[in-house]
C-alpha positions as CSV (number, residue, x, y, z in Angstrom):
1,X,19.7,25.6,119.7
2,X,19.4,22.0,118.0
3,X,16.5,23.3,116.3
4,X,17.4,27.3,115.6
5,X,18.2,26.1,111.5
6,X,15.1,24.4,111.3
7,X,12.4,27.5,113.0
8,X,14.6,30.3,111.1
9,X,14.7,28.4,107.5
10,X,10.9,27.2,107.7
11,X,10.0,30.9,108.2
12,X,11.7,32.1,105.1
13,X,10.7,28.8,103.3
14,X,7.0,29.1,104.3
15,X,5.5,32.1,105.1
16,X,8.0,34.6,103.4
17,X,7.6,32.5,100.2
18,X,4.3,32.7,100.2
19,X,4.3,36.3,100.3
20,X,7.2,36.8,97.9
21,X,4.7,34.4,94.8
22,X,1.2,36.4,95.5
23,X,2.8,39.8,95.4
24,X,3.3,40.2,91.5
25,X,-0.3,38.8,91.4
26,X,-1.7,41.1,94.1
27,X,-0.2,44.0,91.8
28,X,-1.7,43.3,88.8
29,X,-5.0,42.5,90.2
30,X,-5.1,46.1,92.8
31,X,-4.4,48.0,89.1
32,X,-3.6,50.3,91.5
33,X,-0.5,51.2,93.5
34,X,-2.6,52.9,96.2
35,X,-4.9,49.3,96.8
36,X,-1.8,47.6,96.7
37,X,-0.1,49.5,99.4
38,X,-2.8,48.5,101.9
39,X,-2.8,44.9,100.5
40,X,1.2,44.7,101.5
41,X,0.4,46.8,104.5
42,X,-2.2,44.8,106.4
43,X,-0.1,42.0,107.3
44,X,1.9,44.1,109.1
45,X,-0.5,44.7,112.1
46,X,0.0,41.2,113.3
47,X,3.2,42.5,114.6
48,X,1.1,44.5,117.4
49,X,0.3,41.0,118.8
50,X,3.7,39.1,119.0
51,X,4.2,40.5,122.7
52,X,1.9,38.9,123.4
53,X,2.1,35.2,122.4
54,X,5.9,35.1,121.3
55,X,8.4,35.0,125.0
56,X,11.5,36.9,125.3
57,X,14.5,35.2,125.6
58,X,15.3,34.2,128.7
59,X,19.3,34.9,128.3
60,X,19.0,38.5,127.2
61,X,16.8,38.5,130.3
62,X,19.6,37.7,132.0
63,X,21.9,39.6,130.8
64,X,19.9,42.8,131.5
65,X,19.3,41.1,135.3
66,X,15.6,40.7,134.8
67,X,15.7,37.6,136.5
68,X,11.9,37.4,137.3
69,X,10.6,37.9,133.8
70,X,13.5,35.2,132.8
71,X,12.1,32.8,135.3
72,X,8.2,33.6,134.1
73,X,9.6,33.3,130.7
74,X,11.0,30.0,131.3
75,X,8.4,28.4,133.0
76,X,5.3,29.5,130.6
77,X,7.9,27.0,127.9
78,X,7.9,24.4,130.1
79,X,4.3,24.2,130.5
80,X,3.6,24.7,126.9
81,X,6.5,21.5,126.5
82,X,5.1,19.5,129.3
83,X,7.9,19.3,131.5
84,X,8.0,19.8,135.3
85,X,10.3,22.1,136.7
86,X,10.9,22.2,140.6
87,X,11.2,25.8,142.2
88,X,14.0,25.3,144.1
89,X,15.6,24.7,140.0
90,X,14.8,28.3,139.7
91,X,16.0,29.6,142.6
92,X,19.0,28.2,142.6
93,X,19.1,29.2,138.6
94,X,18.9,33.1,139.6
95,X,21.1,32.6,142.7
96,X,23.6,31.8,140.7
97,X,23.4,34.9,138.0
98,X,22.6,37.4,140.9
99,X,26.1,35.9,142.0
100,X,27.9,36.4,139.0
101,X,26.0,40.0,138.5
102,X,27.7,40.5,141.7
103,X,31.1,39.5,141.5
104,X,31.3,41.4,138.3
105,X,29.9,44.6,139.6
106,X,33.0,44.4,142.3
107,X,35.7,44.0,139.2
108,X,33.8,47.0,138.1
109,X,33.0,45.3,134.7
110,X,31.3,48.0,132.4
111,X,27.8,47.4,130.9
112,X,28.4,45.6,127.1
113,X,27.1,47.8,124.6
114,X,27.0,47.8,120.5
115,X,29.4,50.3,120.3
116,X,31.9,47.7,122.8
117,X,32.2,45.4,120.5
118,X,34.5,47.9,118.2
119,X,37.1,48.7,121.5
120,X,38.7,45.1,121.1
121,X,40.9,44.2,118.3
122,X,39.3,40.8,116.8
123,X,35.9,41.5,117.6
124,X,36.2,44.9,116.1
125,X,37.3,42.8,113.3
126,X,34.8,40.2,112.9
127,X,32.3,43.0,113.5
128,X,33.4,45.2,110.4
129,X,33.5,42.1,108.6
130,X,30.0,41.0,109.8
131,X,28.3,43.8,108.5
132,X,30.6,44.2,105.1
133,X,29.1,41.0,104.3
134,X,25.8,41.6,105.5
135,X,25.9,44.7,103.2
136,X,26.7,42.5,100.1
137,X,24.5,40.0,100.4
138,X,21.5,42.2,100.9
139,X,22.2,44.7,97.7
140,X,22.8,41.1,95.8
141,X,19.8,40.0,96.7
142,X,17.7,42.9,96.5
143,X,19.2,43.6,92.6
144,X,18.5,40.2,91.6
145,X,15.5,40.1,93.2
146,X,14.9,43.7,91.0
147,X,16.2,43.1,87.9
148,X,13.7,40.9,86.1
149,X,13.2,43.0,82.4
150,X,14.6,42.4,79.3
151,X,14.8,38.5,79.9
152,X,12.0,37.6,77.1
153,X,9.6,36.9,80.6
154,X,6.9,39.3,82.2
155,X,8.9,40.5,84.9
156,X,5.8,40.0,87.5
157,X,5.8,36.1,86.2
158,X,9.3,35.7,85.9
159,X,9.5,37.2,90.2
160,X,6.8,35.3,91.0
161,X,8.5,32.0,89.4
162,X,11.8,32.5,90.9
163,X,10.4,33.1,94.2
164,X,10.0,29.2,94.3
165,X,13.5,29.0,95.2
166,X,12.7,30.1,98.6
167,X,11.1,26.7,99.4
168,X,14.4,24.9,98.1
169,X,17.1,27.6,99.8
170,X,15.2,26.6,103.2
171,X,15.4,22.8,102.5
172,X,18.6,22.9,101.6
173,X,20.2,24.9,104.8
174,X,17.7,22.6,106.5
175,X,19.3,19.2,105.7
176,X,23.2,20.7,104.9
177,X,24.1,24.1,107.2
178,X,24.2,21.5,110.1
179,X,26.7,19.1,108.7
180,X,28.4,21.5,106.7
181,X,28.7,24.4,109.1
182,X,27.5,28.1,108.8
183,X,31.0,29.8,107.4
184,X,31.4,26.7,105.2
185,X,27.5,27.2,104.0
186,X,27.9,30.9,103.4
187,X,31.1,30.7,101.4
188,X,30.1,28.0,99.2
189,X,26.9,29.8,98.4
190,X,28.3,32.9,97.9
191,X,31.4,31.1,96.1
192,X,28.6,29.0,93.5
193,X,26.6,32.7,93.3
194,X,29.4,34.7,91.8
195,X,29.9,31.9,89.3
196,X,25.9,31.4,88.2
197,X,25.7,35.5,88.2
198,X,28.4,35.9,86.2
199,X,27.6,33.4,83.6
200,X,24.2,34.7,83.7
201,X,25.4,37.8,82.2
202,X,27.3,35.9,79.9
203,X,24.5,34.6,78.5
204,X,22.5,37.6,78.6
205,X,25.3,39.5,76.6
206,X,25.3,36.5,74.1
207,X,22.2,35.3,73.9
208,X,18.5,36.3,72.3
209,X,16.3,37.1,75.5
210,X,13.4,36.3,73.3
211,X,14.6,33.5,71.9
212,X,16.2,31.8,75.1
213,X,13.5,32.9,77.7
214,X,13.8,29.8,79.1
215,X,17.2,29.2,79.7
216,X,17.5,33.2,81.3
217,X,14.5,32.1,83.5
218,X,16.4,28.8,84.9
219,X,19.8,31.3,85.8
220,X,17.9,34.0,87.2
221,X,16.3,31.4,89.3
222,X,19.6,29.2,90.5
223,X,21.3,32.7,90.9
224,X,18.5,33.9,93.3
225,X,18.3,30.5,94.7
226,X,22.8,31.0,95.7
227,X,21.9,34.5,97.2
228,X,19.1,33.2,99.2
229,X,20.7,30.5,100.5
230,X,23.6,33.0,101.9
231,X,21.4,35.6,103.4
232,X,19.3,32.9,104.9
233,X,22.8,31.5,106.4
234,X,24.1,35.1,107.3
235,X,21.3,36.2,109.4
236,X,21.4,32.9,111.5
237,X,25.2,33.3,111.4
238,X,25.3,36.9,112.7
239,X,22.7,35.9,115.4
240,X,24.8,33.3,116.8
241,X,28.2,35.9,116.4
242,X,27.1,38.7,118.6
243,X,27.0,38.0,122.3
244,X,23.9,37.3,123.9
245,X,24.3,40.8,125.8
246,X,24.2,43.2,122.5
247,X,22.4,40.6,120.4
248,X,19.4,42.9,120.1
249,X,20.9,46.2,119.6
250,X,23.9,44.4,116.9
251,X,21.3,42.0,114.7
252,X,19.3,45.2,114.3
253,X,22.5,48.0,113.5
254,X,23.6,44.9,110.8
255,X,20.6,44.6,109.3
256,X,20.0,48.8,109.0
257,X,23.5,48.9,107.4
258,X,22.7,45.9,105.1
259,X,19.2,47.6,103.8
260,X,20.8,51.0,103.6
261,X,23.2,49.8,101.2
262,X,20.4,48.2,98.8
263,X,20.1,52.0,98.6
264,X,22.4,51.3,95.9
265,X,20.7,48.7,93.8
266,X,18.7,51.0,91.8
267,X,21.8,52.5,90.7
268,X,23.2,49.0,90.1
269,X,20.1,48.0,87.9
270,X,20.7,51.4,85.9
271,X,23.8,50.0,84.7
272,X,22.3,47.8,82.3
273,X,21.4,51.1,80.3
274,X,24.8,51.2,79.7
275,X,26.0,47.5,78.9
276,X,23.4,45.2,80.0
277,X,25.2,42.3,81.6
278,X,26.9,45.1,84.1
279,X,24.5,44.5,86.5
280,X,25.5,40.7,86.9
281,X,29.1,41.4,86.6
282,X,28.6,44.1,89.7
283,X,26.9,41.4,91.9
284,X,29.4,38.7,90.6
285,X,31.9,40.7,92.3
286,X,30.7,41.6,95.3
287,X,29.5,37.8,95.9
288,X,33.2,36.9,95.4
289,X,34.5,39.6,97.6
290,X,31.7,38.1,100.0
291,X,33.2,34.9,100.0
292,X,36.8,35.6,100.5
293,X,35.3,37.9,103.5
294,X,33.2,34.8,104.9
295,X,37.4,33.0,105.4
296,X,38.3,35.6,107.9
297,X,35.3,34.7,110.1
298,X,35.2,31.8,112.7
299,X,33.0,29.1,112.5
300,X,30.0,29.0,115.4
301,X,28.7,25.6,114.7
302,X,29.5,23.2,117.9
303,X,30.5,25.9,120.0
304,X,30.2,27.4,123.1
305,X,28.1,30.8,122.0
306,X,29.4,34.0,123.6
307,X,27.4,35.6,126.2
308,X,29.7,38.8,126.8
309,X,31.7,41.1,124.9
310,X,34.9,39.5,126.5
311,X,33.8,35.9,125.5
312,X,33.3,37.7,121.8
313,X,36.8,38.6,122.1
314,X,38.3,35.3,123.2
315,X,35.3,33.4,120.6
316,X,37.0,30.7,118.4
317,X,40.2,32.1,119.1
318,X,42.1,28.6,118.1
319,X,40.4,28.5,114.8
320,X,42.3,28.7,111.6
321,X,40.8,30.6,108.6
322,X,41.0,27.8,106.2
323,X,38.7,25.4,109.6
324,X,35.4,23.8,108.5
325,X,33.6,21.3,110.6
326,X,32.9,19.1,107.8
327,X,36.6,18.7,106.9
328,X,37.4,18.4,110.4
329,X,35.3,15.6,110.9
330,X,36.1,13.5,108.4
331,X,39.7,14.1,109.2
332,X,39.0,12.8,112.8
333,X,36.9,9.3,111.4
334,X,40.1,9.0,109.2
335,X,42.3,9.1,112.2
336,X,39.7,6.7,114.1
337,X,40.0,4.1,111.6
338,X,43.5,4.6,111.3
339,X,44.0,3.9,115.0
């Protein structure tokens, strides 16, 4: 867990950027959309080989009551970490889950499923607003992300340019998401979004595109760079949410939601055939709607993950919508010094 922000963001910031700044180049140089289909498509078969070298998590495994896999799971990281594990540690570590497996079957506790998380009030609640969110901050993205013409830049340079910010979105979550705390990180991004979109159609209402390539270039960037940042800090956010038991099946019903709606974006991008800062006015909008969303959520930083369904519906059931770690801490070295 200490090092979840770290292996997430250094994906994104490595690997997905690298893609993301050779693919207008890749384009240009296929001069065909057929080549370049195959080009994007090829990377794809390494997929086929993640069974294979990547474990499954051991607590899903446990959840399902696979406890044998769990245990082969766990021991293949140990060796890989050098550490020495006894196998009475593991016996006594499935004893204790067959036990609970048991007990539970006799309170005649029903299997957790996606679809369980919508029968209880607040996490039916935090569920919807999940995957609201999650819908907004993937058509934002994927309309900035689209709508590179009529800035005075080629659009393939000005894509491949911006995608930069992918390095500085994972740095920055990196060194900050941990101190200030995933709902404080996601609203202040989406919060600092809404403002750098908006202005950005501002300027592009006001401004010469051809004359003031430059400055366009620099808010299409920081503007991609604040919607990055947020779906980067949703995705971990929503993984940590969901209980271990539906984890799976929720991450991947949030994510179809989230790239259904980009659905939309096309239609988004159209609007700037009829005034052309709509577009960013649209997205400014939403982004602000996504932050005042983000407030109704409870912090999961320093807390005790839920495993079930029924520990999602008592999860961070003390917090207050206005709680952020950072705050809270400095309130409590204030008190420390006071006393």
């Amino acid at each position: 867990p200490q090092k979840r922000t770290l292996g997430l963001n250094l994906i994104t910031g490595v690997f997905y950027f690298t893609g993301l700044v050779l693919t207008p180049w890749f384009a240009l140089w296929s001069g065909s959309w057929r080549l370049y289909l195959y080009i994007a498509s090829m990377p794809a078969l390494i997929v086929f080989t993640f069974p294979f070298l990547i474990c499954e998590s051991a607590q899903w495994l446990i959840t399902t009551q696979r406890y044998e896999r769990a245990v082969k799971c766990l021991k293949r990281v140990a060796k890989i970490n050098k550490r020495e594990v006894k196998d009475e540690v593991f016996e006594e570590f499935v004893a204790y889950y067959q036990k609970k497996a048991a007990d539970e079957r006799k309170l005649k506790i029903t299997k957790d499923t996606f679809w369980g998380m919508f029968r209880t009030p607040r996490l039916r609640k935090f569920t919807i607003l999940m995957v609201l969110k999650y819908m907004i901050v993937s058509l934002a993205l994927d309309v900035i992300s689209r709508n590179m013409e009529g800035m005075g830049t080629s659009p393939f340079l000005l894509f491949s340019a911006t995608s930069l910010v992918y390095i500085f979105s994972g740095c920055s979550l990196i060194l900050l998401q941990n101190r200030i705390g995933r709902k404080g990180m996601a609203f202040s991004t989406l919060l600092l979004s809404a403002v750098i979109v908006a202005t950005t159609g501002f300027l592009i209402a006001t401004l010469d595109t051809e004359q003031h390539a430059t400055i366009l270039a620099i808010m299409v960037g920081l503007g991609r760079y604040g919607v990055v940042v947020s779906y980067e800090a949703e995705a971990q956010y929503a993984s940590e949410f969901i209980p271990t038991s539906v984890r799976g099946r929720g991450m991947a019903n949030i994510h179809v939601a989230g790239f259904a709606f980009t659905s939309l974006s096309s239609y988004v991008i159209y609007l700037g055939y009829l005034y052309k800062p709509l577009p960013s006015i649209f997205v400014s909008i939403i982004l602000f709607l996504g932050a005042i969303l983000c407030l109704a959520l409870p912090e999961t930083m320093n807390q005790k993950l839920p495993q079930t369904l029924k520990d999602g519906e008592e999860f961070a059931r003390h917090q207050r919508w206005y709680y952020f770690p950072c705050f809270d801490r400095q309130q409590k070295q204030k008190d420390a010094e006071n006393n």
